[in-house]
SEDRENVO-466598 format. One record per residue: residue in three letters; x, y, z of N, C-alpha, C in turn. Coordinates in steps of 0.2 Angstrom, whole numbers, plus 5000, padded with zeros to 4 digits. Example, Ala and Ser with C-alpha at 12.3 -4.5 7.8 and 13.67 -1.06 7.14 Angstrom:
! residues 2
ALA506649725039506249785039506649845039SER506449895035506849955036506450005039
! end
This chain:
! residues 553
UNK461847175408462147105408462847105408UNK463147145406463747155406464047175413UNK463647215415463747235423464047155427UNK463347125426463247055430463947005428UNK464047005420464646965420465246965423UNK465447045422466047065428466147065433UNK465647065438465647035444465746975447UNK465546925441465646845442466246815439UNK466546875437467246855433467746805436UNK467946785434468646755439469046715435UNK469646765435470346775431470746745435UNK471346715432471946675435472646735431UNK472846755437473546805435474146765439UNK474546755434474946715437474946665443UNK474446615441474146545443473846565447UNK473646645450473246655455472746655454UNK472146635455471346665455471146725457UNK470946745454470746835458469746835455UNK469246845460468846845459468546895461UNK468146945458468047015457467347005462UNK467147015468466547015470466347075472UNK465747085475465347155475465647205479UNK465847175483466347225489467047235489UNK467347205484468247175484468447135480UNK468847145479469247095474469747045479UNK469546985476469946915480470446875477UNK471146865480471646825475471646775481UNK471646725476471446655481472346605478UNK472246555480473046525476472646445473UNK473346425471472946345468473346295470UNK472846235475473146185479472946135475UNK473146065477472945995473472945955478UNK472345905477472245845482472745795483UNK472645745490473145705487473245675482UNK472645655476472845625471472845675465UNK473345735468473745775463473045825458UNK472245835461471945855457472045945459UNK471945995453472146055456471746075456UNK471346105463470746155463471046235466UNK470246275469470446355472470346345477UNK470746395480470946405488470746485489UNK470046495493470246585495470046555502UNK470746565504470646545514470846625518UNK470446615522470746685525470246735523UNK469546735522468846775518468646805526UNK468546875526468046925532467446895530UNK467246885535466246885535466046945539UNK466646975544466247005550466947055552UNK466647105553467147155555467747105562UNK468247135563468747115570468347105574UNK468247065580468047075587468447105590UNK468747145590469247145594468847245597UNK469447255602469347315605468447325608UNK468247385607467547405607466847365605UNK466947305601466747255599466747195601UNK467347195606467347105610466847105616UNK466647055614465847015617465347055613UNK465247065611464647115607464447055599UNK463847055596463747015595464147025586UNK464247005581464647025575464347075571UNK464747125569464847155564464847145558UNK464447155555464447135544465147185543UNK465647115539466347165537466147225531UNK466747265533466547315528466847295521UNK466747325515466947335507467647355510UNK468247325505468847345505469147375497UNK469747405496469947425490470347395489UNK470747375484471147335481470947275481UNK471647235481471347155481471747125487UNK471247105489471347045497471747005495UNK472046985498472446925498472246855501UNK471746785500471546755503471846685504UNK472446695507472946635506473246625514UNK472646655520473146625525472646605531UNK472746545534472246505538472146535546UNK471746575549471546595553471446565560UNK471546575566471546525571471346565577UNK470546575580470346625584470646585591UNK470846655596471146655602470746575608UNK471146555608470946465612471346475617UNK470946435621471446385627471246315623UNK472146285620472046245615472046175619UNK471646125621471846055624472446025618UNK472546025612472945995608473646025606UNK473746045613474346085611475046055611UNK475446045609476046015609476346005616UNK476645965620477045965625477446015626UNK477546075631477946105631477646175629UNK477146175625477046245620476446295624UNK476346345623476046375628475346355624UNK474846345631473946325629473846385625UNK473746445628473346495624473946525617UNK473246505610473446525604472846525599UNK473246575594472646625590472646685591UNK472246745586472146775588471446795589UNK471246845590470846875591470146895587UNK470746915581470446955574470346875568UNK469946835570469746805568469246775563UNK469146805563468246805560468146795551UNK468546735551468646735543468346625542UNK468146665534468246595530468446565526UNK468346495524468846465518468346445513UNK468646435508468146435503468446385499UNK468746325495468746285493468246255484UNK468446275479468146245475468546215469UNK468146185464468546125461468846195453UNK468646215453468746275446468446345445UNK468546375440468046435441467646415437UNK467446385434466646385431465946415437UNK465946485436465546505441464746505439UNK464346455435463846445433463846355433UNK464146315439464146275439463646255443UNK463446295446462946265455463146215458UNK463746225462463946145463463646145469UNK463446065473463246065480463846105485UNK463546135491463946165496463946135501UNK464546115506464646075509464846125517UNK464746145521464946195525464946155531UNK465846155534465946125539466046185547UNK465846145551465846185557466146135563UNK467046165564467246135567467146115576UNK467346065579467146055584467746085588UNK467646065596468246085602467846105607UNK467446075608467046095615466746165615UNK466846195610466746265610467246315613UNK467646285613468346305617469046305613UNK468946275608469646265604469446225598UNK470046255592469846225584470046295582UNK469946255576469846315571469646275562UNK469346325557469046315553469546265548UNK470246295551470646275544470946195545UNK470846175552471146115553470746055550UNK470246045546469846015543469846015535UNK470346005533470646025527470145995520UNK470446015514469845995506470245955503UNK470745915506471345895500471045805499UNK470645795504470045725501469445715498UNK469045795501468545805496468445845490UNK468845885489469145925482469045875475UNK468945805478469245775471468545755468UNK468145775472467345775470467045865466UNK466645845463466245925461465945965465UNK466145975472465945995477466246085480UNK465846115482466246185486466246175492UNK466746175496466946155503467046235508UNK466646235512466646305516466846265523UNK467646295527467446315535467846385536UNK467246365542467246425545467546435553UNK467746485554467846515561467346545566UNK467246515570466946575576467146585583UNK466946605586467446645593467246585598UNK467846565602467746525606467746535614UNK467646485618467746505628467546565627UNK467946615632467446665634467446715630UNK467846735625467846765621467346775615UNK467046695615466446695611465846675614UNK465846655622465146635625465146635632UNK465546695633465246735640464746765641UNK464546765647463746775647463546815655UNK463646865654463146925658462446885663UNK462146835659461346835660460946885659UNK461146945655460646985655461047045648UNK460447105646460647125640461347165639UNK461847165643462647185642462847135640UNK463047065639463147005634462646965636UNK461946955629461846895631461946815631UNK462646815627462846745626462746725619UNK463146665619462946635612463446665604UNK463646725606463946765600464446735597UNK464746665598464946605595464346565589UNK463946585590463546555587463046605581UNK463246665584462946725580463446715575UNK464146705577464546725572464546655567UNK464246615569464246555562463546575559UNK463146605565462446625559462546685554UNK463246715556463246805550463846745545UNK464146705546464346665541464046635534UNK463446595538462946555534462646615529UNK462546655532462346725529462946735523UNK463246735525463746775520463946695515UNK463746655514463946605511463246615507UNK462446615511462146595506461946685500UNK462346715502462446785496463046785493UNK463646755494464146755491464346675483UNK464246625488464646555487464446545479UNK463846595476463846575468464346615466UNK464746675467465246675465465946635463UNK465746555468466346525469466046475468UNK465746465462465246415458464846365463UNK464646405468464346355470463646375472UNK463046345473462446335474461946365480UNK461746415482461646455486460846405489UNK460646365485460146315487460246255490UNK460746245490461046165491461446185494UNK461446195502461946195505461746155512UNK462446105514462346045517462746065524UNK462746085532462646115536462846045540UNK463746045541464045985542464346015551UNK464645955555464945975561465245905563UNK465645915567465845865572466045905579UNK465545845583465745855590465345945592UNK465745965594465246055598465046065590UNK465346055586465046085581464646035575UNK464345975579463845925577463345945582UNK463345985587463146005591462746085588UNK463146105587463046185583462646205575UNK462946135574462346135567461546105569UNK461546055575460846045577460346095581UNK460746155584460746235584460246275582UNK460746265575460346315570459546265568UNK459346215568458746195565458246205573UNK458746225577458046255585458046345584UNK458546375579458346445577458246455573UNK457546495575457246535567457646595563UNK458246605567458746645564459046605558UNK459146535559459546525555459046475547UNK458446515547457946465541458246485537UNK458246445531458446455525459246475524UNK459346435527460346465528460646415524UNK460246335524460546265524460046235523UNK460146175519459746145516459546055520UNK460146045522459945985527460745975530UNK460845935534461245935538461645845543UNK461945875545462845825548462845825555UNK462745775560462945805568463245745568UNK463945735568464345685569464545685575UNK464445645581464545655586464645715592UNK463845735590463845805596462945805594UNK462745825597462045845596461945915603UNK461045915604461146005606461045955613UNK460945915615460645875621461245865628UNK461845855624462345835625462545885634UNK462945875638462845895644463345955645UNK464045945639464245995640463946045634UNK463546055632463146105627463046155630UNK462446145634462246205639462246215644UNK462846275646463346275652462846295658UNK462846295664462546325670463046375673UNK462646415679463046485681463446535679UNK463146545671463746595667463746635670UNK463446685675463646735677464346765682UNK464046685685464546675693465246665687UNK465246635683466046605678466146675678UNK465646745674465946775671466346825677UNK465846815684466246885689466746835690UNK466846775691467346755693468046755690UNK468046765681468446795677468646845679UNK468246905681468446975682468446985685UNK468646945691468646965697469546945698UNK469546895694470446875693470946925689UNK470746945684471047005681470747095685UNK470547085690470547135694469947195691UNK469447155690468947205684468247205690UNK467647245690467347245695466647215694UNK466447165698465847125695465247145698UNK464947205702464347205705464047225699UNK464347275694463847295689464047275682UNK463647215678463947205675464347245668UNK463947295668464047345662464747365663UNK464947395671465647405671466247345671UNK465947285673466347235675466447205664UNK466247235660466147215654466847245650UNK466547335652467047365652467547365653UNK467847335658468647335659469047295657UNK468347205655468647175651468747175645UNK468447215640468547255634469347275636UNK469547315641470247335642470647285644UNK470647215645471147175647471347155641UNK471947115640472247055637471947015633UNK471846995626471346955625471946885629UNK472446875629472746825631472546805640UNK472746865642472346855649471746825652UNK471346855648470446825646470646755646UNK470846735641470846645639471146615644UNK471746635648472046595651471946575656UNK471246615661470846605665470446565664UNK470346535658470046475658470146415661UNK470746415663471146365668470846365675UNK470446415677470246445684469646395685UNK469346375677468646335677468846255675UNK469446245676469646165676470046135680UNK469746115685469946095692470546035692UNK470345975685470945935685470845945677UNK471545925675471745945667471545965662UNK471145965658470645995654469746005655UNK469645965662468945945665468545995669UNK468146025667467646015662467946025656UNK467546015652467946035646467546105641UNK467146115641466546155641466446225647UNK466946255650466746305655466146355652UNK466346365645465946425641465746385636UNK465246405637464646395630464046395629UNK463646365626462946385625462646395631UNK462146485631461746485636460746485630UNK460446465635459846525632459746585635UNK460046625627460046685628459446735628UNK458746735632458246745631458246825633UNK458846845636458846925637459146965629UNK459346925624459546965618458747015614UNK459147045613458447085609458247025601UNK458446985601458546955596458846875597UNK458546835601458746785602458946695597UNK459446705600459746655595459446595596UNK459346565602459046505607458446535612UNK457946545610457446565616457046515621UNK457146445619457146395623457646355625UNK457346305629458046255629457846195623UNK458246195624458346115616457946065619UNK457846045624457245985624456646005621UNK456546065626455746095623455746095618UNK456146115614455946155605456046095602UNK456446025606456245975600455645955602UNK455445945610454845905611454045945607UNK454246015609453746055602453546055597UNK454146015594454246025585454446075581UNK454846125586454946195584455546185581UNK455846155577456346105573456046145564UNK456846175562456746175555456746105552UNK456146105546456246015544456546025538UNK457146005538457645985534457945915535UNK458045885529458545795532458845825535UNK459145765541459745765544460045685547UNK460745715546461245655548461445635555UNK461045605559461745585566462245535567UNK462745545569463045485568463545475577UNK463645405578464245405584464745375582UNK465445355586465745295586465845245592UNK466145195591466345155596466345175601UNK466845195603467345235607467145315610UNK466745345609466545425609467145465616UNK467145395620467245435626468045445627UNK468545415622469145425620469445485620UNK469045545618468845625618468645635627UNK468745665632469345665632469845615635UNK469445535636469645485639470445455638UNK470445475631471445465629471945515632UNK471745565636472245585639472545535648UNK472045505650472145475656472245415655UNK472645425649473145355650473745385646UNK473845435646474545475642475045455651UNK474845465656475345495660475145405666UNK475545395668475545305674475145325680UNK475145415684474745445691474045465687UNK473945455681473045475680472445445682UNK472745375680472345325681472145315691UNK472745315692472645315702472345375704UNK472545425701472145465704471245475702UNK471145455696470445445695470145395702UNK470345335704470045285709470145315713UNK470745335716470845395722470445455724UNK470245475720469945555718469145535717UNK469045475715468245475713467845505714UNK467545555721467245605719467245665719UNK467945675721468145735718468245755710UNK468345705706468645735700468145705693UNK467545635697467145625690466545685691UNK466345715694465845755695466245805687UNK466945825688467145885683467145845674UNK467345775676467545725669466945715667UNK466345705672465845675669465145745667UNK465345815671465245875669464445855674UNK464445855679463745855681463745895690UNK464245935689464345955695463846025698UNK463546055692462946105694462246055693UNK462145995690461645985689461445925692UNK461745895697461645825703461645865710UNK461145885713461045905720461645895722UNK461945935727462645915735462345875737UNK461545855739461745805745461445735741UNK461445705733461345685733461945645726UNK462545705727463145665723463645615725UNK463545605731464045555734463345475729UNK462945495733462545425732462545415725UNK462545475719462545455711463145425711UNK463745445712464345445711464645375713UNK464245355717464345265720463845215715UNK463445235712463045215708463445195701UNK463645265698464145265695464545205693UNK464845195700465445175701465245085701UNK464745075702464645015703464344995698UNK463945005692463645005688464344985681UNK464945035683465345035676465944985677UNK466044975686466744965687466544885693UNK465844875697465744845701466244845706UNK466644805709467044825716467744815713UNK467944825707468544845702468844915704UNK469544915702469744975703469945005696UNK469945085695470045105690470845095688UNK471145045684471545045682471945035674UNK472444995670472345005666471944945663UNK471944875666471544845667470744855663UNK470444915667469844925668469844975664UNK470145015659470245055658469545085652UNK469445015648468945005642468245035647UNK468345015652467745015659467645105657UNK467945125661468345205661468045255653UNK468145235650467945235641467245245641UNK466845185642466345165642465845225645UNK466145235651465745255656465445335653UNK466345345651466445425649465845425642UNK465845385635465545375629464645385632UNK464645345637463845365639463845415642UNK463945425647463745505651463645575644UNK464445565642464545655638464145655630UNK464045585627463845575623463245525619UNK463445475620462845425620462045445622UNK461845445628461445415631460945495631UNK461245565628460745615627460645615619UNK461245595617461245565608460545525607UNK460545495611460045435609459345475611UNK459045505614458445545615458545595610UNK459245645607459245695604458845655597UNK458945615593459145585588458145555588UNK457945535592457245515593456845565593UNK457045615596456445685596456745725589UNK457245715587457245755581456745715574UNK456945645576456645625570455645635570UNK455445625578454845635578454645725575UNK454845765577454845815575454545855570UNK455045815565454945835557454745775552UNK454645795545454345795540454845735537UNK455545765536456045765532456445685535UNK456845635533457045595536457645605540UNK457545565545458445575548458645495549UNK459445495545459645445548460045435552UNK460345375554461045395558461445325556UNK462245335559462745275555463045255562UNK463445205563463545185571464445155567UNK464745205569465645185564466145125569UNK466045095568466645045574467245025567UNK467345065563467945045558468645075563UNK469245025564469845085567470345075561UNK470645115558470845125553471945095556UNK472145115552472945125554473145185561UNK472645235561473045275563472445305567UNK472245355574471545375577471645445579UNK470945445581471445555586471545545592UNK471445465595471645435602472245475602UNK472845455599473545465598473745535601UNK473445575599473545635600473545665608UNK473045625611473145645617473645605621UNK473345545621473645455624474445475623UNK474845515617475445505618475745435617UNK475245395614475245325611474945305606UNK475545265602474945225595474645175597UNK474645145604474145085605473445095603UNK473145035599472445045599472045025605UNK471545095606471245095610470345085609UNK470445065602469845085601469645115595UNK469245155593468845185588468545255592UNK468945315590469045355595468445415592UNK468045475596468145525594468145555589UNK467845595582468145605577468545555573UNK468445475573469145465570468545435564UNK467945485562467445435555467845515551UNK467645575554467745615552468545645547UNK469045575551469645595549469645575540UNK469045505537469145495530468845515524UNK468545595528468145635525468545705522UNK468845735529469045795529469845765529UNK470245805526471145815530471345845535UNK471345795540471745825544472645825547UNK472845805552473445785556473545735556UNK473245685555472945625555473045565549UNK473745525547473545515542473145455538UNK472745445534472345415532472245375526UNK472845365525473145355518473645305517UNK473845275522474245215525474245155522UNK473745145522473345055519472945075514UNK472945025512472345025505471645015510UNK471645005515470744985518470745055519UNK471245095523471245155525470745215519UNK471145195514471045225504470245215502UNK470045155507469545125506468845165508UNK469145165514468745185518468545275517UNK469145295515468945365514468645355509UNK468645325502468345345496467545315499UNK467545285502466645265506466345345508UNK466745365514466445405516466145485512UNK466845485506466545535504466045525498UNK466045465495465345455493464745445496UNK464845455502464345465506464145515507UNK464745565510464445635510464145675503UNK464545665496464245695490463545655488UNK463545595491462745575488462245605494UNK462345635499461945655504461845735501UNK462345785500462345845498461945835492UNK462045785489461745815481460745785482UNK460645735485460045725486459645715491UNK459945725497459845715502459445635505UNK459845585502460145525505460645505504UNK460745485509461645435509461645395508UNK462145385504462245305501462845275503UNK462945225505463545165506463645135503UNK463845125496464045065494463145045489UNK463044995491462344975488461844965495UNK462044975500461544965505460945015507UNK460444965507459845005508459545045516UNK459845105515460045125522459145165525UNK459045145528458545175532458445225536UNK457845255536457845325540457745295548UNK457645335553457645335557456845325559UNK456545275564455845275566455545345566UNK455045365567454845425568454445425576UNK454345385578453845365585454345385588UNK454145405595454545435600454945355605UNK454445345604454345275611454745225609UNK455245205603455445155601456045135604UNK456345085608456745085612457545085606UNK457445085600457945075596458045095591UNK458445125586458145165580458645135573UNK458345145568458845115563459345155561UNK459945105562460345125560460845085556UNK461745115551461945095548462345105550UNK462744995552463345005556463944985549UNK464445045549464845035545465345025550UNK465644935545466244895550466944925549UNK466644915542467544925536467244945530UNK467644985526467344985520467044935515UNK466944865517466844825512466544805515UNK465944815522465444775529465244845529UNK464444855528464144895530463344855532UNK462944875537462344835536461844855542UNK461144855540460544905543460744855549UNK460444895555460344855565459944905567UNK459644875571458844885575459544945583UNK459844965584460245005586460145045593UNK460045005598460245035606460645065609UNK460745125611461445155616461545195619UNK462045205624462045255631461945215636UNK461645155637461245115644460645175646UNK460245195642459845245646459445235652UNK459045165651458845145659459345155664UNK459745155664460445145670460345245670UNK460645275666460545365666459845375669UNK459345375665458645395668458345375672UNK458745335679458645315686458945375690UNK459545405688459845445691459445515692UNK459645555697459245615697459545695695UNK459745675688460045745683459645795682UNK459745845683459345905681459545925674UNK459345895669459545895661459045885659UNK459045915653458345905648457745875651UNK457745805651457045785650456745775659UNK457445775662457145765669457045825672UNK457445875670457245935672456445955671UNK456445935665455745965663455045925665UNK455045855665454745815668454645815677UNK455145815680455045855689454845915688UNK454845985684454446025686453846025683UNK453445975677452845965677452545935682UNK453045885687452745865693452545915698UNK452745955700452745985706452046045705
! end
């Protein structure tokens, strides 16, 4: 017993926390929220050996035991091609050796079991990092706050098509994560049973993921897909092989075999690597997704062995609650850049089918000879004989919110609820506070809208400030009430509203949801979106029509 005590120890030495765990000893530091409460910081925690050298693209390594005491006081940022990059400052940033996580708790009381809250940040799969989603708003709750890092673009989701990389190793590394949280996080008083399996965006996407792998059962207890689910268009990439010889084919590496074409890029630059991501974005950031989820069915051990329609339309769904949610505006991600600059806008109407194929991501999955005639379908449907300009711009929005996000949301959301046992709801956010993530791109404080991430900004800290107005104060203290009553029982609460799960029938053309206006306006609606009729006319080779024309044929 005495054994057991000293390992769960956790001393404060000179206002440090030092926590003695099985492998190492950890000194963490002590931050305070905004409203000045002081909790522990160990940011900057190994789960997995370096990817770097003999190990990049290879799937993760379990880190090794260290001696002394680790230092866990510094925010980790793996190698990107960043879309959020400052004017002027170079896209590719991060490094390499990234493979760490933060851990967040309110004290050492390490026999508290407090609910686990594990965020997994978004970026297309291409960019983020764990620390950008900070604890200094939900700290003030009895919560343990975990993100985490995984490898991004091609560094994390290059793909061979066959067993030299099978792909996905972005998502391995959040499953040896979950791993290492549900053996560790009772050290750091938190509850290795109650852990709540949160995302936005790719990584609302990535947590809907793990409930289609049986790798990841028993990891997480129920779950958060804030605008991103596995349906979504830029989820599951096409042609990784052809991306991957065409990477090494530009860093001068040899692609007829892949094993050697592997090796040489083990030998290049990790900076190199990334910056060829450019090679797969024909206009500005578009597609936005080159690298990322494949099924990887050639792994000796697959992470994904179907595609996500089947495994939902199967029911091969872990059944745990879960959360979906969207916003107004979705399509401001990446629709606020093409109005940062006065030639974007013309050249969208000028360029129409050259450059909505890469904005609207559907350039392998619409026949050549039948993209001109979607493309005018498109065009007539969102804009009629209007041209795209600032005018029409909300048009433009619109168009972008259903294609990338909406209208497979809205299938995703139906076939999970049918699925399982457990409830799902969902929330529909149109609140625009003081301040958006529009801004960041746009290059403007006009409102635009109800952007992208901006439910997620009253929850987590980010860049973003949300603290402005008293509705803004308001609004935060809703949502994180929401998230801790959802973590502790798995229903969420608003206020006193009696929030409903989601139908469970396939066939419903509408699903309940809880549209939250403003903090003090919350209220159940029978809940429509995407224009799916309008999409489901079209001839996409995506989920449900792929799968439906080859049971035709």
């Amino acid at each position: 017993m005495f054994f057991l005590f000293v390992i769960c120890l956790v001393n404060i030495v000179n206002s440090n926390p030092i926590i003695n765990l099985p492998f190492g000893k950890l000194e963490g530091h002590v931050l305070k929220t905004y409203n000045k409460k002081e909790f522990l910081a160990f940011e900057g925690i190994p789960y997995a050996k370096p990817p770097i050298g003999e190990l990049r693209f290879e799937e993760p390594q379990i880190f090794e035991p260290w001696d002394g005491i680790l230092l866990a006081n510094k925010i980790y940022v793996c190698k990107q091609y960043n879309h959020y990059t400052p004017l002027g400052e170079d896209f590719v940033t991060g490094n390499e050796d990234c493979l760490y996580l933060n851990v967040y708790t309110p004290d050492h009381n390490q026999e508290a079991l407090r609910d686990v809250i594990v965020y997994i940040h978004g970026g297309a799969f291409m960019f983020g990092n764990g620390g950008s989603y900070g604890p200094f708003l939900l700290l003030d709750k009895n919560v343990v706050y975990v993100t985490i890092n995984y490898r991004l673009g091609p560094l994390g989701f290059l793909s061979t098509e066959d067993a030299v990389v099978p792909g996905n190793n972005g998502l391995k590394d959040q499953l040896l994560a979950l791993k290492w949280i549900r053996n560790n996080i009772k050290y750091f008083g938190g509850n290795p049973s109650s852990v709540t399996l949160t995302g936005m965006s790719a990584g609302g996407a990535s947590a809907q993921l793990h409930t289609l792998s049986p790798l990841s059962k028993g990891l997480f207890h129920r779950g958060i897909s804030q605008s991103g689910c596995v349906l979504n268009p830029w989820v599951l990439v096409e042609r990784s092989l052809e991306k991957s010889q065409t990477l090494a084919a530009s860093l001068n590496c040899p692609t007829n075999n892949t094993m050697d074409m592997i090796k040489c890029l083990k030998g290049k630059p990790a900076y190199d690597i990334v910056k060829s991501v450019k090679l797969f974005m024909p206009w500005l950031y578009n597609p936005f997704t080159p690298f990322g989820v494949v099924i990887d069915k050639w792994s000796s051990e697959p992470f994904l062995s179907e595609h996500p329609y089947l495994l939902l339309s199967k029911g091969k769904v872990l059944d745990v609650p879960w959360l979906f949610s969207h916003v107004e505006s979705e399509g401001l991600y990446p629709g606020s850049e093409f109005i940062s600059k006065s030639e974007y806008l013309p050249q969208i109407n000028d360029r129409w089918n050259e450059l909505i194929p890469h904005i609207l991501d559907f350039n392998s999955t619409v026949p050549l000879g039948q993209q001109s005639q979607v493309l005018q379908k498109i065009r007539d449907f969102y804009f009629g004989n209007t041209p795209v300009t600032e005018e029409t711009y909300s048009n433009l929005i619109k168009m972008i919110s259903d294609r990338l996000f909406l209208y497979d949301l809205n299938h995703a959301v139906k076939l999970h609820s049918a699925a399982i046992q457990s409830p799902v709801y969902h929330y529909y956010f149109t609140y625009r506070g003081a301040h958006s993530k529009s801004e960041t791109l746009s290059k403007s404080m006009k409102n635009f809208g109800v952007s992208h991430a901006d439910d997620t900004i009253y929850v987590l800290s980010t860049n973003i400030n949300t603290r402005s107005t008293p509705a803004d104060k308001d609004m935060s203290a809703v949502f994180i009430d929401l998230w801790i009553s959802y973590a502790s029982n798995s229903i969420p609460q608003v206020n006193d509203t009696l929030w409903l799960p989601v139908q469970k029938e396939k066939v419903s053309n509408s699903i309940n949801s809880l549209k939250i206006e403003s903090p003090y306006s919350q209220k159940m609606i029978e809940l429509s979106f995407g224009n799916s009729q309008f999409w489901d006319s079209l001839p996409f080779n995506e989920n449900q029509n792929l799968y439906n024309k080859k049971a035709e044929l």
